[in-house]
MDTraj code that builds the backbone (N, CA, C; nanometers):
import mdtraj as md
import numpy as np

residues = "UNK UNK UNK UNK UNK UNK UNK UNK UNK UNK UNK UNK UNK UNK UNK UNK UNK UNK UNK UNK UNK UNK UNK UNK UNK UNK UNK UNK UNK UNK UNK UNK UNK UNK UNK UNK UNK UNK UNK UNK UNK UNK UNK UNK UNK UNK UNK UNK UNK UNK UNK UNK UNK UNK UNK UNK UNK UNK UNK UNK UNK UNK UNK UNK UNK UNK UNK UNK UNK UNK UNK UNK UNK UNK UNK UNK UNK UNK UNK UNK UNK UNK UNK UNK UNK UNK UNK UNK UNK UNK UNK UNK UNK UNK UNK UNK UNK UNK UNK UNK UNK UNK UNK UNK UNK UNK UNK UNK UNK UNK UNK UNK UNK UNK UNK UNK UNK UNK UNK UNK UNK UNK UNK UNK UNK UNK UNK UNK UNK UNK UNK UNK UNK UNK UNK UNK UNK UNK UNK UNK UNK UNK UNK UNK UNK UNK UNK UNK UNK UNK UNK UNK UNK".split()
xyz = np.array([
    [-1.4560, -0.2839, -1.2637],
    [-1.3647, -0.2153, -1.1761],
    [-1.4354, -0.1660, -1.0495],
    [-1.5785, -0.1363, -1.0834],
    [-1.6371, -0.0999, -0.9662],
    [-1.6822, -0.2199, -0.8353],
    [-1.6743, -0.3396, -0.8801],
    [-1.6511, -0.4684, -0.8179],
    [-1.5399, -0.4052, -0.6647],
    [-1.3971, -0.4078, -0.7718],
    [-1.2640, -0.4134, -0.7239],
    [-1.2558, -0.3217, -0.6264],
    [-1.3404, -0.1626, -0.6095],
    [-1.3145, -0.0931, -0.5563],
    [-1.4480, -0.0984, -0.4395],
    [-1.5136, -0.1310, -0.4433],
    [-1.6200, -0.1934, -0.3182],
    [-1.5355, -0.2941, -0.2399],
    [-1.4694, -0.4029, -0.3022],
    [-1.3953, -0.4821, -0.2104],
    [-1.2967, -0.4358, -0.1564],
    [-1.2297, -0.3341, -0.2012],
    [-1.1110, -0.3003, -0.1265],
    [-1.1297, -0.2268, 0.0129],
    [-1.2343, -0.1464, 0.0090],
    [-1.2836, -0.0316, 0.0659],
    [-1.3649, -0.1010, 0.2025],
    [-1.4326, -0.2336, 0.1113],
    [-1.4798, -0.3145, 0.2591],
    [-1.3756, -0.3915, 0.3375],
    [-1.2929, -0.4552, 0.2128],
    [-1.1992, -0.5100, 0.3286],
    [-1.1252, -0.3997, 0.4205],
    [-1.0630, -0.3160, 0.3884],
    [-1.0505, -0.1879, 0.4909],
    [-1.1136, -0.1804, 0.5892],
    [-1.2445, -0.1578, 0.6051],
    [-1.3357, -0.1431, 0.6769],
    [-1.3684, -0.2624, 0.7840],
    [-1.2995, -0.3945, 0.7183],
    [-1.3588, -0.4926, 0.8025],
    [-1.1952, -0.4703, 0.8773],
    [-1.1173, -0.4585, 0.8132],
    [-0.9529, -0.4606, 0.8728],
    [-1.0015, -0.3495, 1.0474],
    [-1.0478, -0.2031, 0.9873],
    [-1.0398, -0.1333, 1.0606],
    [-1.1348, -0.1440, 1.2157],
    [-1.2478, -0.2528, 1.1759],
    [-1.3031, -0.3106, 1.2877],
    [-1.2560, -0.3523, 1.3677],
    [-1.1561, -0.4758, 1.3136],
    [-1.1307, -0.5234, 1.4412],
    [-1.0036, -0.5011, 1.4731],
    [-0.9893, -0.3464, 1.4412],
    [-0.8369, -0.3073, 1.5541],
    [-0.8591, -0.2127, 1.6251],
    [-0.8360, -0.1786, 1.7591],
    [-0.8719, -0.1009, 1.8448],
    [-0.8255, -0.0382, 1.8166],
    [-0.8628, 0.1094, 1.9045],
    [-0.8294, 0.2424, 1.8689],
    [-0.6996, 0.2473, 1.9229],
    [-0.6784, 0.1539, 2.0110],
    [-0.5553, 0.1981, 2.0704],
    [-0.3621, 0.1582, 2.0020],
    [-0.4636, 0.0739, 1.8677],
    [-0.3887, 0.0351, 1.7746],
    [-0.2831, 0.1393, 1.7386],
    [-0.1443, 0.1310, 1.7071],
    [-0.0270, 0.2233, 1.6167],
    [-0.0054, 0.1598, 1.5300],
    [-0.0129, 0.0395, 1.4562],
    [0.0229, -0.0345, 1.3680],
    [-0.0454, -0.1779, 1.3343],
    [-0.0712, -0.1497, 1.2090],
    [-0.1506, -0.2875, 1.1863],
    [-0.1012, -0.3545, 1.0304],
    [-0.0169, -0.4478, 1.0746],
    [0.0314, -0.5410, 0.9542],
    [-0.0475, -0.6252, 0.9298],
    [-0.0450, -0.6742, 0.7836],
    [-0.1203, -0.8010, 0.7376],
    [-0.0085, -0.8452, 0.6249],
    [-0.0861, -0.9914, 0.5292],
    [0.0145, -1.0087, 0.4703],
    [-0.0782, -1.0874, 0.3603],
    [-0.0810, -1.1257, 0.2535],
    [-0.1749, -1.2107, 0.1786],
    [-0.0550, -1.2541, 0.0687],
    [-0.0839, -1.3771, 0.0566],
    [-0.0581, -1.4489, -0.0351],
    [-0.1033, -1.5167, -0.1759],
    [-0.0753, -1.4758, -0.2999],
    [-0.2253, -1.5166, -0.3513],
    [-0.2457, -1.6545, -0.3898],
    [-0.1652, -1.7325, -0.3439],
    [-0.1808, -1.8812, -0.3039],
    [-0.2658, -1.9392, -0.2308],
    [-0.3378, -1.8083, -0.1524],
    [-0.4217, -1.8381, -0.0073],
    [-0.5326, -1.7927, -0.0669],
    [-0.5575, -1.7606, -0.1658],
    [-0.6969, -1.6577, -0.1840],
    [-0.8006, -1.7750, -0.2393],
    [-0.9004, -1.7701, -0.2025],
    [-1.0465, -1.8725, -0.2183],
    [-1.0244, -1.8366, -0.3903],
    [-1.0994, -1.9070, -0.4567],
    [-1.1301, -1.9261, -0.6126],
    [-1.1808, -1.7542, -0.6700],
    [-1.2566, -1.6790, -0.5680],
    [-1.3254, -1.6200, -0.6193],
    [-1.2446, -1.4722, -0.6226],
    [-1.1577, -1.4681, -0.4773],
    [-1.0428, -1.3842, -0.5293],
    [-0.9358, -1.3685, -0.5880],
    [-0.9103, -1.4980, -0.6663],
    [-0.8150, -1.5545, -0.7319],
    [-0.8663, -1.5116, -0.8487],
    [-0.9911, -1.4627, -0.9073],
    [-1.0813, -1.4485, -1.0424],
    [-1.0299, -1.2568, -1.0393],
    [-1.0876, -1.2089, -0.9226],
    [-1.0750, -1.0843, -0.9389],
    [-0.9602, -1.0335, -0.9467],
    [-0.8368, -1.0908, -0.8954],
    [-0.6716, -1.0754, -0.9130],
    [-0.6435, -1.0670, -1.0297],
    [-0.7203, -1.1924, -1.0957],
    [-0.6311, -1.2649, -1.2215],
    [-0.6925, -1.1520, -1.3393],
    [-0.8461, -1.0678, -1.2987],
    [-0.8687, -0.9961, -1.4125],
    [-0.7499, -0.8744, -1.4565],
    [-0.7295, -0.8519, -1.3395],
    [-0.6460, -0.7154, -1.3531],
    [-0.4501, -0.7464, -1.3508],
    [-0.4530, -0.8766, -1.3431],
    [-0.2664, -0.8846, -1.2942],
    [-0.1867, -0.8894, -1.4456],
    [-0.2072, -0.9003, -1.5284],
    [-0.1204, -0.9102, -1.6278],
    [-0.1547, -0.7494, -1.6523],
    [-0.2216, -0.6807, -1.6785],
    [-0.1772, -0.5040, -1.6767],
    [-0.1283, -0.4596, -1.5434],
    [-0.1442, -0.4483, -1.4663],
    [-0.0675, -0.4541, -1.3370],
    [0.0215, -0.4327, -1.3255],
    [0.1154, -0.5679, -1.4234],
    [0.2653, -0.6035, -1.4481],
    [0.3355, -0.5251, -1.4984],
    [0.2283, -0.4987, -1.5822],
    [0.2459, -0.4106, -1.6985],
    [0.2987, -0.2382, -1.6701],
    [0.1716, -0.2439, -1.5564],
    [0.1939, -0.0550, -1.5180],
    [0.2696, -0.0891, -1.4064],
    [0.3200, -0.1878, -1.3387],
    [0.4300, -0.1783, -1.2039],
    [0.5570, -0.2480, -1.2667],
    [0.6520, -0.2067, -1.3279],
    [0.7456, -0.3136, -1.4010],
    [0.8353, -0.3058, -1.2399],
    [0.8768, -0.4420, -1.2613],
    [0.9525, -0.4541, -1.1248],
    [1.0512, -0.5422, -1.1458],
    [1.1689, -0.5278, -1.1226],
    [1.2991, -0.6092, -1.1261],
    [1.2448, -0.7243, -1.0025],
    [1.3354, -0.8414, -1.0402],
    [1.3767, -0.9348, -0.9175],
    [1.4201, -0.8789, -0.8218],
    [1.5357, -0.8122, -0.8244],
    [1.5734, -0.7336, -0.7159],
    [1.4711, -0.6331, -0.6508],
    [1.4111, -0.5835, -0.6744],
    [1.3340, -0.4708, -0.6674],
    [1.2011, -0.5441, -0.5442],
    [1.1405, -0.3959, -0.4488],
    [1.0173, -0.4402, -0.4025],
    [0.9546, -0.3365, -0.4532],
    [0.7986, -0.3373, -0.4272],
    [0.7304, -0.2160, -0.4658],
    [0.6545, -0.1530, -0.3417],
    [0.7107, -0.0369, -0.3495],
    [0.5681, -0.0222, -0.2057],
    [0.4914, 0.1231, -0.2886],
    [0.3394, 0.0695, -0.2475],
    [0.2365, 0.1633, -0.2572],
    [0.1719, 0.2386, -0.1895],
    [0.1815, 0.3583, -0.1933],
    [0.1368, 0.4614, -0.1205],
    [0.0216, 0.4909, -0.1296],
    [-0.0908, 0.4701, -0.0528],
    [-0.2323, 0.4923, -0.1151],
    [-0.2524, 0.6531, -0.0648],
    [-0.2676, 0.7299, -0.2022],
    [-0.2517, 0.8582, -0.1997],
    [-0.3747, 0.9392, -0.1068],
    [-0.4478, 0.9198, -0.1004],
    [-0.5819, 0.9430, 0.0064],
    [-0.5101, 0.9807, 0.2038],
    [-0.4382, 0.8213, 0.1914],
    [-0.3724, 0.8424, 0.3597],
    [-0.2663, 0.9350, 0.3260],
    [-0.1994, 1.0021, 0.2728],
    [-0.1102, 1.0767, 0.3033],
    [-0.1448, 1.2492, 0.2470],
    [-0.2544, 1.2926, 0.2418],
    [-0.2985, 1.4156, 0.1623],
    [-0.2028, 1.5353, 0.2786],
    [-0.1796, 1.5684, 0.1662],
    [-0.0708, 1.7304, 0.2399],
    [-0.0020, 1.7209, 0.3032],
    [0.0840, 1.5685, 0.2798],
    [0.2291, 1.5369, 0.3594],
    [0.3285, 1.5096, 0.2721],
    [0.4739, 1.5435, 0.3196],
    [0.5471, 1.5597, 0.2343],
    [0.6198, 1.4440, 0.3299],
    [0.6730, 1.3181, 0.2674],
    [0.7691, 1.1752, 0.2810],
    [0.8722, 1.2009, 0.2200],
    [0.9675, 1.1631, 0.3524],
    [1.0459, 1.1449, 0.2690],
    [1.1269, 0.9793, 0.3102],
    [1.1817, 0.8979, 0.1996],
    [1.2249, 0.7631, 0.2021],
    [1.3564, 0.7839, 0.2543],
    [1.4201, 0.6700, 0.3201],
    [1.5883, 0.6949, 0.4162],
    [1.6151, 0.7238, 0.3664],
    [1.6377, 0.8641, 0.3689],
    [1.6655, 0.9952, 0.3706],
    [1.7168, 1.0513, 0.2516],
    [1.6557, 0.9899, 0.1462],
    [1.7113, 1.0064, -0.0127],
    [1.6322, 1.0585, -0.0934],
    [1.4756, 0.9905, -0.0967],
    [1.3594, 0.9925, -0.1898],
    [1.2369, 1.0585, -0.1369],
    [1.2289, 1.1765, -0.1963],
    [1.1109, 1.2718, -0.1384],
    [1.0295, 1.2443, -0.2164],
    [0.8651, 1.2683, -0.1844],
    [0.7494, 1.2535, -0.2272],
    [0.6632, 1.3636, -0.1374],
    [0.5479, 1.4158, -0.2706],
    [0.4808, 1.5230, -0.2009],
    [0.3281, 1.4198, -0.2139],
    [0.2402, 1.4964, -0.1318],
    [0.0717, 1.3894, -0.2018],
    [0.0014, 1.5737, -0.1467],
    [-0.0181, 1.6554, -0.2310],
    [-0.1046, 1.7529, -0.2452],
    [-0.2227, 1.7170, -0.2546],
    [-0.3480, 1.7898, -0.1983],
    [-0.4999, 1.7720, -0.2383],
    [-0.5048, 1.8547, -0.3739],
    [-0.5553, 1.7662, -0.5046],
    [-0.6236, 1.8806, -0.5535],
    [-0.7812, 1.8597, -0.5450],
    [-0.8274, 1.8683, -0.6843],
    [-1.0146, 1.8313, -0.6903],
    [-1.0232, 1.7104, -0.7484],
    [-0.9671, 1.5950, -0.7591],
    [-0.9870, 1.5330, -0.7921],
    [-1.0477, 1.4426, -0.6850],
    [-1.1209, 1.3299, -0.7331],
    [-1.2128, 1.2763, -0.6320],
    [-1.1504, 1.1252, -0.5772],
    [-1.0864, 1.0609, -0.6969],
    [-1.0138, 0.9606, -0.6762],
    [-0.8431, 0.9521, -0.6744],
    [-0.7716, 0.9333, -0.6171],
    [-0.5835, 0.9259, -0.6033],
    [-0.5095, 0.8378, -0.6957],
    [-0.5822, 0.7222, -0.6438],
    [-0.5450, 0.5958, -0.6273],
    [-0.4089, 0.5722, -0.5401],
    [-0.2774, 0.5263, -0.6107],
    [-0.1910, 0.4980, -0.5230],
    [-0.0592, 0.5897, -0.5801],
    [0.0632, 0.5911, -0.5150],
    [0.2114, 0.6197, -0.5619],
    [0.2510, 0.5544, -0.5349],
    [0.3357, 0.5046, -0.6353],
    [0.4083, 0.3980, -0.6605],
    [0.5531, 0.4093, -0.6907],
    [0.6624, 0.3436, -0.5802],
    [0.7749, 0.3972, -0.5896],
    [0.8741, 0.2085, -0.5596],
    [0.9453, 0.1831, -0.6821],
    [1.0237, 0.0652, -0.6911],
    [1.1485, 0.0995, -0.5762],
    [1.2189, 0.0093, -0.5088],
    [1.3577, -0.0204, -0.4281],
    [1.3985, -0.1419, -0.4228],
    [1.5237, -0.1182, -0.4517],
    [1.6470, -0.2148, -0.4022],
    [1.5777, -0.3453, -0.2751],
    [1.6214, -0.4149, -0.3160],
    [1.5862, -0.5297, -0.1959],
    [1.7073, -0.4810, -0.0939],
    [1.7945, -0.4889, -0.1557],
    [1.9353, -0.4633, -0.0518],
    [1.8833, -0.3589, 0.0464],
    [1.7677, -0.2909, 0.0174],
    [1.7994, -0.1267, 0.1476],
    [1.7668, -0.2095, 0.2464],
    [1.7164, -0.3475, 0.2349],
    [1.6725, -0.3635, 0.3950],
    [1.5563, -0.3302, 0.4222],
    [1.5584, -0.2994, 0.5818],
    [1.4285, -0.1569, 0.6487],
    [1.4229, -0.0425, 0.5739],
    [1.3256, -0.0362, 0.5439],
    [1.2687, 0.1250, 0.4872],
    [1.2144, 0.2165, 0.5958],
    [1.2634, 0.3435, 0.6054],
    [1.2261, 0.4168, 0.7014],
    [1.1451, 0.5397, 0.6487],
    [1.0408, 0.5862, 0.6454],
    [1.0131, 0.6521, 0.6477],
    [0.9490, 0.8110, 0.7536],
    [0.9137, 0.9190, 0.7227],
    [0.9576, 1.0425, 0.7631],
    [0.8602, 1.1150, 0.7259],
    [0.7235, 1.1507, 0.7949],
    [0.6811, 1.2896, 0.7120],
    [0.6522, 1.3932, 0.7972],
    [0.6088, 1.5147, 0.7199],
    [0.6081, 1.6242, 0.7470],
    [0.5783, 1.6812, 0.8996],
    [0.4186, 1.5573, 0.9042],
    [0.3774, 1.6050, 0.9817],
    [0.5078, 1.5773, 1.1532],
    [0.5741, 1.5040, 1.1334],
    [0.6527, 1.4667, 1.1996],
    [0.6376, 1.3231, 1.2722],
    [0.5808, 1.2516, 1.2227],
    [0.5590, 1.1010, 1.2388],
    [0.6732, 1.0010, 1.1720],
    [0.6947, 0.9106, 1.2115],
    [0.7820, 0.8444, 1.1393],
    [0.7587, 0.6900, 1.1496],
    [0.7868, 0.6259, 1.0366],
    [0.7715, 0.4601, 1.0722],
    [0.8840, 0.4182, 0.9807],
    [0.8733, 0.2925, 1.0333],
    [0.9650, 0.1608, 0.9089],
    [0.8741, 0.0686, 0.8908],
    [0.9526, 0.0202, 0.7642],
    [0.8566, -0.0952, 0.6914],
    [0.9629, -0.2169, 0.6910],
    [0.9781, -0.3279, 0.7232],
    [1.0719, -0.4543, 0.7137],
    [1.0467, -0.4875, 0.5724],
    [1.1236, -0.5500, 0.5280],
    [1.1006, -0.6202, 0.4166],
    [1.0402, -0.7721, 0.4208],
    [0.9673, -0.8063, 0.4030],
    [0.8918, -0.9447, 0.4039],
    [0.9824, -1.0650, 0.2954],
    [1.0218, -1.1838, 0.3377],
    [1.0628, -1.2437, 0.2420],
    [0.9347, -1.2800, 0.1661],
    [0.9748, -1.3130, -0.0040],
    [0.8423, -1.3405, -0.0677],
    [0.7037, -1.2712, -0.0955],
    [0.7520, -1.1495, -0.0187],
    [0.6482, -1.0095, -0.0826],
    [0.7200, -0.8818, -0.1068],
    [0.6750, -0.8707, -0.2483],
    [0.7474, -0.8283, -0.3207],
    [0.6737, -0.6702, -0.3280],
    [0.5493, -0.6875, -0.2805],
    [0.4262, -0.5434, -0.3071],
    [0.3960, -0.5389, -0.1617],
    [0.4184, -0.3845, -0.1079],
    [0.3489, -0.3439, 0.0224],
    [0.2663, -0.2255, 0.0159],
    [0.1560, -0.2528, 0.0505],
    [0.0399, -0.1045, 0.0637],
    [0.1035, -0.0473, 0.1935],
    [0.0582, 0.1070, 0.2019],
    [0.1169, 0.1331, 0.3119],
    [0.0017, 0.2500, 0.3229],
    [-0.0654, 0.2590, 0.4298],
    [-0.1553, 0.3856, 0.4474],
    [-0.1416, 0.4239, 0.6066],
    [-0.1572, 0.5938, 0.5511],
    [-0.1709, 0.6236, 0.7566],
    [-0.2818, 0.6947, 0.7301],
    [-0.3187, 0.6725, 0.8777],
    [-0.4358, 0.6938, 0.9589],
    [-0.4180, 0.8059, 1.0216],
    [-0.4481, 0.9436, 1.0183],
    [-0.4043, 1.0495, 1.0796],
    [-0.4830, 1.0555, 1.2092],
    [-0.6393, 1.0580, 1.1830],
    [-0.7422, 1.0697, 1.3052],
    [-0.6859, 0.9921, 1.4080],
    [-0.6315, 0.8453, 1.3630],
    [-0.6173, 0.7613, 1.4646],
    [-0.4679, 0.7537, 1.5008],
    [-0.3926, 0.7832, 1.4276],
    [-0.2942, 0.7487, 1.4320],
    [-0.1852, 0.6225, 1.4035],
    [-0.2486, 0.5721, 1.3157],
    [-0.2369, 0.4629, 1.2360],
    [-0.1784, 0.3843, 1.1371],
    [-0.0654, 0.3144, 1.1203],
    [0.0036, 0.2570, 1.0249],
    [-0.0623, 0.1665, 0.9942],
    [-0.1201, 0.1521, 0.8341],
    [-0.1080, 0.0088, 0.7926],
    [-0.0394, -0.0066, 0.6895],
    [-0.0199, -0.1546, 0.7209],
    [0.1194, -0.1773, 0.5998],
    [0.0645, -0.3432, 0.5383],
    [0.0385, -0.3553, 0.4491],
    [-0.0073, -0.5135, 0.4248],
    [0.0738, -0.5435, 0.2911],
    [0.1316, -0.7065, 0.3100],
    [0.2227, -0.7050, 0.2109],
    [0.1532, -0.8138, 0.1339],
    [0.2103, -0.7970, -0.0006],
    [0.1655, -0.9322, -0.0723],
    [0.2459, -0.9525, -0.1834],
    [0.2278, -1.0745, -0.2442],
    [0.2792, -1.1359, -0.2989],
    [0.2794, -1.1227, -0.4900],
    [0.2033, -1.0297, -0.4494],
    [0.1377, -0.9940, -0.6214],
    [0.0920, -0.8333, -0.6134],
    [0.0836, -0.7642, -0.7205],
    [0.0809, -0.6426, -0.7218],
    [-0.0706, -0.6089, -0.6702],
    [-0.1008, -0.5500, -0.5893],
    [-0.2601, -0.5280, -0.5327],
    [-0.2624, -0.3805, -0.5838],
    [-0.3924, -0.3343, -0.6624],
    [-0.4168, -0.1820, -0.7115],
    [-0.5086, -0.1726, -0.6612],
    [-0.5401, -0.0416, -0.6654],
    [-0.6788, 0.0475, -0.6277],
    [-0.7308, 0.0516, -0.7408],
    [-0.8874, 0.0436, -0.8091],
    [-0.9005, 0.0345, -0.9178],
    [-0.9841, 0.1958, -0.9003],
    [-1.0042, 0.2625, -0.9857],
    [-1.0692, 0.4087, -1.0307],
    [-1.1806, 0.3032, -1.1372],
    [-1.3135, 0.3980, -1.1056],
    [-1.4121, 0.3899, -1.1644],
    [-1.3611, 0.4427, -1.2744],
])
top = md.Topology()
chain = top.add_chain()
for i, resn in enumerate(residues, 1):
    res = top.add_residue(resn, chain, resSeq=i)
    for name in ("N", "CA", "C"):
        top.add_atom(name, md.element.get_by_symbol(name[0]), res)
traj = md.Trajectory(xyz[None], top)
């Protein structure tokens, strides 16, 4: 698991290189049809529990909140589904995880601090990470095709 969580953290890092500061939004999208052999190994260790801890209708998308980008903001989803992400002492988050309707369409979201974005729905991705960037001011939203986790040591 400690593999899983070095790669995530670098790909981040390589994501966050090459977008300027002057960036507000940075989409990506992965497919795991596209992934070389070797990330196709590290997917495949963890996707059948995955399934398991994200049950998801056909109808349904999943979007993940990586609990880290949103500390001491209160979201709320078009204008129905509130979510808090408090700091406590814990050292790792991981993500929140909240299932929807394909039908809503655009997802809009709303937080506290008074920022707001939408998320489109991607045909054929069914899982979206979604993290903000407060320092910078920063949406990212990357969708995929298979459930992507944060793994905890």
């Amino acid at each position: 698991m400690q593999i899983h969580n070095k790669l995530f953290f670098l790909s981040i890092l390589l994501t966050l290189s090459f977008v300027s500061c002057q960036s507000k939004r940075v989409v990506n999208s992965t497919l795991y049809e596209n992934l070389n052999a070797e990330k196709k190994m590290e997917v495949d260790e963890y996707l059948s529990d995955a399934k398991d801890m994200i049950p998801k209708k056909e109808s349904e998308i999943v979007l993940m909140f990586q609990y880290n980008c949103f500390f001491e903001e209160k979201m709320i989803i078009n204008n129905f589904y509130t979510k808090e992400f408090p700091r406590t002492n814990k050292i790792h988050y991981g993500q929140s995880i909240v299932n929807f309707s394909k039908n809503l369409g655009k997802i809009n979201i709303s937080l506290s601090s008074g920022k707001s974005f939408s998320i489109l729905q991607k045909k054929g991705y069914d899982y979206i990470t979604v993290c903000y960037n407060k320092q910078n001011e920063t949406i990212y939203i990357h969708y995929y095709n298979f459930p992507k986790m944060l793994m905890e040591e």
